[in-house]
C-alpha positions as CSV (number, residue, x, y, z in Angstrom):
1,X,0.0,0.0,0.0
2,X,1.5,2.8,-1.2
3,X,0.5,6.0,1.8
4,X,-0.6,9.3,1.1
5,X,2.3,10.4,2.7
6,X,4.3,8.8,0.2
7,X,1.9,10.1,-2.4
8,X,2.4,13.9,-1.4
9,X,6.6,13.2,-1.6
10,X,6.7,12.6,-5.2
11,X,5.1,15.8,-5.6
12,X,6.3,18.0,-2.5
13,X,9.0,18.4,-0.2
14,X,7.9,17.5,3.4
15,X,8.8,19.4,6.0
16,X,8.3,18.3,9.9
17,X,6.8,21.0,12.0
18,X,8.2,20.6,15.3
19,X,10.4,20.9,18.1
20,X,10.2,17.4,19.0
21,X,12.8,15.6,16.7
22,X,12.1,12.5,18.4
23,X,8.7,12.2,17.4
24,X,9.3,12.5,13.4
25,X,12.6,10.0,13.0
26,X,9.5,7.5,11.1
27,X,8.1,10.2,8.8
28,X,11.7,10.8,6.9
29,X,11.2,15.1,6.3
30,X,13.9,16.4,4.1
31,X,13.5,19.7,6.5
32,X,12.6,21.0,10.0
33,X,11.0,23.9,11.3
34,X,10.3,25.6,14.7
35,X,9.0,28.2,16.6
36,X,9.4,29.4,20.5
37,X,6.1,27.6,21.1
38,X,7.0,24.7,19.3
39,X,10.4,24.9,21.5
40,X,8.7,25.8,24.8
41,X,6.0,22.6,23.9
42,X,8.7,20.6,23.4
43,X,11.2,21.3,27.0
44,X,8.2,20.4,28.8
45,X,8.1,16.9,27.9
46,X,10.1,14.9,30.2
47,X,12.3,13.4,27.2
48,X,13.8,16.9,26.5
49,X,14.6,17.9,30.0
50,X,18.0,16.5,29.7
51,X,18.7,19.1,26.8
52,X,17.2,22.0,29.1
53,X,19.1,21.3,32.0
54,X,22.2,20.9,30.1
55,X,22.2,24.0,28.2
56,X,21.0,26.0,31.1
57,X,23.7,24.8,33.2
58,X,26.6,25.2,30.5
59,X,25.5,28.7,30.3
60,X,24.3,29.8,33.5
61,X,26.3,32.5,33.6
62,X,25.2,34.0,30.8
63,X,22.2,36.2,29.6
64,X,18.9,34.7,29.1
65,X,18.4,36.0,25.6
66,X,22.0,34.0,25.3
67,X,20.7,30.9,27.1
68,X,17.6,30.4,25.0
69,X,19.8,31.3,21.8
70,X,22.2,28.6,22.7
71,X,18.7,25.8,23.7
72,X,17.5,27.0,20.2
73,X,20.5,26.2,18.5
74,X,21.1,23.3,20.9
75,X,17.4,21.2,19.0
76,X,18.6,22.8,15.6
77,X,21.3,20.7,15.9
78,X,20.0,17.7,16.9
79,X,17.3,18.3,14.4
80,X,20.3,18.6,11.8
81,X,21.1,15.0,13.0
82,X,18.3,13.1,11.8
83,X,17.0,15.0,8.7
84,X,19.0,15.6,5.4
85,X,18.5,19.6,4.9
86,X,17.3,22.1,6.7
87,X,16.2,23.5,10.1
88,X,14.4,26.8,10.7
89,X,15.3,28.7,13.6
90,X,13.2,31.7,14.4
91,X,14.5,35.2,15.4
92,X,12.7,36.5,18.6
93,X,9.6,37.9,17.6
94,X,10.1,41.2,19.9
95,X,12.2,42.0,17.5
96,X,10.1,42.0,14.8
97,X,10.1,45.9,14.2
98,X,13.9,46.2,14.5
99,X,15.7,45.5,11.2
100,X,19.0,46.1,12.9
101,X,18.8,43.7,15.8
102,X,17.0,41.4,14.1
103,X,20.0,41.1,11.5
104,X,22.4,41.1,14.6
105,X,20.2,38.3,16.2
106,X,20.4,36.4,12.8
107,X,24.2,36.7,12.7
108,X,24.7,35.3,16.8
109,X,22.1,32.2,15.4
110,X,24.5,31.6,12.8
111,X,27.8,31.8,14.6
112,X,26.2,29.8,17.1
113,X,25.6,26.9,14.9
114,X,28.9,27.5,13.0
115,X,30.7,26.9,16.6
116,X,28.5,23.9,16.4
117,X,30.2,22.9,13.2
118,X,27.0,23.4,11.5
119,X,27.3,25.8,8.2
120,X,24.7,28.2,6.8
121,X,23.5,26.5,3.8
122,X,21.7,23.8,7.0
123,X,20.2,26.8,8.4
124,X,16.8,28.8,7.7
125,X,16.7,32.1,9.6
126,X,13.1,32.7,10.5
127,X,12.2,36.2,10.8
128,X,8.1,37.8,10.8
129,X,6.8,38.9,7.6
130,X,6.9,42.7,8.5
131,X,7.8,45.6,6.7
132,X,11.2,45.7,9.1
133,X,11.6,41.6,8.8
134,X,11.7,42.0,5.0
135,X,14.4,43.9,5.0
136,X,16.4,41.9,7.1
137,X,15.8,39.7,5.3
138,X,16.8,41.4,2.1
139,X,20.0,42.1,3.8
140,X,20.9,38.7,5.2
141,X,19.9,37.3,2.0
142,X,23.0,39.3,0.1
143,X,25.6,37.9,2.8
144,X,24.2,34.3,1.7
145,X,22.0,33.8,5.3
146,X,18.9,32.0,3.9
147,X,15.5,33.4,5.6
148,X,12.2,31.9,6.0
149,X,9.6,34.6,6.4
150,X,6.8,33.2,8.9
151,X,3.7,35.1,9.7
152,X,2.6,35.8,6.1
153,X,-0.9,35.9,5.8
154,X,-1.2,37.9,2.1
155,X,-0.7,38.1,-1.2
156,X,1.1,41.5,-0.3
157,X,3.6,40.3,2.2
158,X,4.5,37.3,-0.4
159,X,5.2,40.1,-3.3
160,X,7.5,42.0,-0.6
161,X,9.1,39.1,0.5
162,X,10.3,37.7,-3.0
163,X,11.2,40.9,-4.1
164,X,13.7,41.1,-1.5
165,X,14.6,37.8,-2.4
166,X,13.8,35.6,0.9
167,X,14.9,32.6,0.2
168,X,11.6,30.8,1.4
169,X,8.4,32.0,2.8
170,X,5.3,30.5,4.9
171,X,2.0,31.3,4.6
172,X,-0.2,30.2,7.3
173,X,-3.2,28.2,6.0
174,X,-4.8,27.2,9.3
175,X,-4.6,30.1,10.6
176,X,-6.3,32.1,7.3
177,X,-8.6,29.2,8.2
178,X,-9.3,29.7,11.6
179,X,-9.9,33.9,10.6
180,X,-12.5,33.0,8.2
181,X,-14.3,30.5,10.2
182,X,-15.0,32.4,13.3
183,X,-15.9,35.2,11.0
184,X,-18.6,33.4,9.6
185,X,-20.0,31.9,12.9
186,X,-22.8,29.8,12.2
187,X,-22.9,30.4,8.5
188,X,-19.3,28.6,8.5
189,X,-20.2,25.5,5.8
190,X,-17.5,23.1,6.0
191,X,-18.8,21.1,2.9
192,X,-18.7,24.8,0.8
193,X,-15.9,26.5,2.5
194,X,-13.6,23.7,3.0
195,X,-11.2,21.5,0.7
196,X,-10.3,23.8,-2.8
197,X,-12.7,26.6,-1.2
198,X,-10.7,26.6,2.4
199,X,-10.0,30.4,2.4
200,X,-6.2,29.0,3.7
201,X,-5.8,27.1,0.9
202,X,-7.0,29.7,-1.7
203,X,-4.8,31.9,-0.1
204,X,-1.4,29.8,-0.6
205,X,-2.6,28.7,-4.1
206,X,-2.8,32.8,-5.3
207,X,0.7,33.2,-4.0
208,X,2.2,30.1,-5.4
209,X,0.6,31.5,-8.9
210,X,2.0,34.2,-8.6
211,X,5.6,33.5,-7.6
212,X,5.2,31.0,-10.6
213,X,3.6,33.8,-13.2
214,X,6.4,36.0,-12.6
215,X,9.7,33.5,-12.3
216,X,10.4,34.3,-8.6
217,X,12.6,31.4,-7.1
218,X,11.8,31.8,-3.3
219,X,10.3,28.9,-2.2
220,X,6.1,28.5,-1.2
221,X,6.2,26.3,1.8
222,X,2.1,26.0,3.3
223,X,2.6,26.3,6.8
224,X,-0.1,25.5,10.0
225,X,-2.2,23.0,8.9
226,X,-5.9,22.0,10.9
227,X,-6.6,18.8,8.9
228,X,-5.2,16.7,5.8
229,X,-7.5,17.6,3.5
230,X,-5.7,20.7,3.8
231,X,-2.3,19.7,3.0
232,X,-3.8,17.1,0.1
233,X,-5.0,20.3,-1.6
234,X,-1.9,22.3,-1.7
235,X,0.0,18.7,-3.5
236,X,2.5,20.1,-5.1
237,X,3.4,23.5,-3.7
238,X,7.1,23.1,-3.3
239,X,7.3,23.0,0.4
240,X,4.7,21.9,2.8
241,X,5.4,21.9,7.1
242,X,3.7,19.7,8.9
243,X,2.8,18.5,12.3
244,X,3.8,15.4,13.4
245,X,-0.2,13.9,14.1
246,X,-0.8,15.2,10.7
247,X,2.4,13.3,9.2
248,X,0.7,10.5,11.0
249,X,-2.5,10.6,10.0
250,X,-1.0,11.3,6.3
251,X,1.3,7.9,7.0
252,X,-2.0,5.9,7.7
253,X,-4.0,7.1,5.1
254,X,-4.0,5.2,1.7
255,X,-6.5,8.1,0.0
256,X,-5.2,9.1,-3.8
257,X,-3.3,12.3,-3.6
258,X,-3.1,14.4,-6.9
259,X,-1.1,17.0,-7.9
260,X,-2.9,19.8,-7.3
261,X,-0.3,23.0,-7.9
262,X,2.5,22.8,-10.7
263,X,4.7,25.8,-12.5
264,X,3.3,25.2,-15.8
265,X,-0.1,25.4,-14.8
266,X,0.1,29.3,-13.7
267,X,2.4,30.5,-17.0
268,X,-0.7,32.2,-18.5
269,X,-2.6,33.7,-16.1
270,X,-3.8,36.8,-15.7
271,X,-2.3,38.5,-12.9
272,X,-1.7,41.9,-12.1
273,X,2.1,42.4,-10.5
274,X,1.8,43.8,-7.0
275,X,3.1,47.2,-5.8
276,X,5.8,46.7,-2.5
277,X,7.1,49.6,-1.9
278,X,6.7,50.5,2.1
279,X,3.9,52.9,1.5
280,X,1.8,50.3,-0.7
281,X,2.7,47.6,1.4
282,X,1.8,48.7,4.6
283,X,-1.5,50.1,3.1
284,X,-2.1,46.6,1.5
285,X,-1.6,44.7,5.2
286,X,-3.9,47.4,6.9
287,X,-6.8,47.1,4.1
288,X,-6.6,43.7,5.3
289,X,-8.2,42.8,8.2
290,X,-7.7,39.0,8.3
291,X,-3.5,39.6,7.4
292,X,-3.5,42.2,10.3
293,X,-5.0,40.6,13.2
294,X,-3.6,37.1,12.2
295,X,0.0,39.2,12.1
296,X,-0.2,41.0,15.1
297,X,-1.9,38.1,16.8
298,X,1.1,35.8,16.1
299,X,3.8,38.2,17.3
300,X,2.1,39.1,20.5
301,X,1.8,34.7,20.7
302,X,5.2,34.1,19.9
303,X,6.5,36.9,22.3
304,X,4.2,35.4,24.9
305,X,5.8,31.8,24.6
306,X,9.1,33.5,24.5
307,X,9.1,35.1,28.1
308,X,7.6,31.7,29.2
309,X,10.6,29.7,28.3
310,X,12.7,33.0,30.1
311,X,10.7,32.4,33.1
312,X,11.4,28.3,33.1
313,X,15.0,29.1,32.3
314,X,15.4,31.4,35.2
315,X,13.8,28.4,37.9
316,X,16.0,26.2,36.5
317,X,18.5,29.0,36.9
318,X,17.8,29.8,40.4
319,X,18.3,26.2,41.9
């Protein structure tokens, strides 16, 4: 029996979305990503408390911004251990406004995993799909530090980020999805407005047309998944992240998957280029009410989980 998962390969790169290595050694992802929740999830299983303690107590000396830098670093690596490519490692989302620092941040991630003999064509600097992210990115990107811009929730953001030539970007279905769903409350008709009509999907489809259209080479990895059918849709975007009970339920699943999104396919359409200059682009987020609040919503999160994992790190800290 050949799985879906296996299916969705030949068609996709697979990506495990997670902190917790352990759990996707059976799915075989060519790449990793994470996030501080996915991080601060993962250190409070009692199979990563080992790595905590260790890395807290080899740099208890030190700053917490350093000691989380160097716990972030320390999964990357093991990550880098069991997977062929890449990890993602995210810049702290406070930062998110600050081009400077976030390109300083960037730089410490990568020395960091260069002391860990780890070089920078392994790593995938994460940075928020803001106006000041892009152009870190756009920076970094010149010195030949790949970035992955997280948070994108428009067509708008996408346009910005390949023109400053991100090296990948991920556009959150699930949580376009989630958006859409609570805004239609109890006219929300998962038969109508789910599968090719899920708003996420739509969403990741326009932006993988586009990038296509117009011969951009940053990659479209679909990003925050709620359910297979999901991830089944979006067969053959070129990246696709996913949880490891998704990978799971993909792994059991024998259901035909189909190629869904190809380069040829898009050649001809009609599409208008986008404008990205900061005036247009910041107009385009704001006239956007779904992009806005899913944005803001998932720096404030991030931030939140972030000062969690400070406050564990300073109880470990203090015994």
């Amino acid at each position: 029996m050949t799985t879906a998962l296996d299916q969705l390969k030949q068609y996709t790169t697979v990506v495990a979305d997670t902190g917790d290595f352990q759990q996707f050694v059976q799915y075989k992802p060519q790449d990793a990503t994470t996030n501080p929740s996915l991080i601060l999830k993962a250190v409070q299983k009692a199979e990563y408390r080992p790595l905590l303690e260790k890395t807290v107590r080899d740099h208890k000396s030190e700053s917490l911004e350093s000691i989380i830098d160097h716990l972030l670093i320390a999964f990357g690596t093991e990550i880098l251990k069991i997977i062929p490519g890449r990890v993602s490692t995210e810049v702290d989302a406070r930062l998110s406004f600050d081009t400077k620092r976030s390109i300083e941040k960037a730089h410490h991630i990568i020395d960091l995993y260069k002391q860990a003999g780890i070089g920078r064509e392994r790593v995938l600097i994460k940075l928020a799909s803001t106006w000041e992210g892009i152009r870190a990115a756009e920076s970094l990107q010149k010195e030949g530090i790949h970035c992955n811009m997280t948070l994108l929730f428009s067509l708008a953001q996408a346009a910005a980020c390949a023109e400053a030539g991100a090296q990948l970007i991920s556009p959150f279905v699930g949580r376009i999805y989630d958006w859409y769903k609570k805004a239609k409350g109890a006219d929300w008709d998962d038969a109508k407005d789910g599968g090719a009509n899920d708003p996420g999907v739509q969403s990741v489809r326009k932006i993988y047309a586009y990038y296509k259209k117009f011969g951009y080479k940053t990659e479209v990895m679909g990003a925050s998944f709620r359910n297979t059918s999901q991830i089944v849709e979006l067969a053959g975007c070129d990246l696709l992240t996913i949880s490891p009970d998704l990978l799971q339920k993909l792994h059991d699943s024998s259901e035909k998957v189909e190629r869904k999104l190809s380069p040829e396919a898009f050649k001809n359409e009609s599409i208008e280029r986008v404008s990205v200059d900061e005036s247009s682009f910041r107009f385009q987020l704001n006239d956007d009410a779904m992009a806005t609040e899913k944005l803001a919503e998932g720096i404030r999160a991030f931030a939140a989980d972030a000062i969690k994992l400070e406050k564990m790190i300073e109880e470990l800290r203090a015994k």
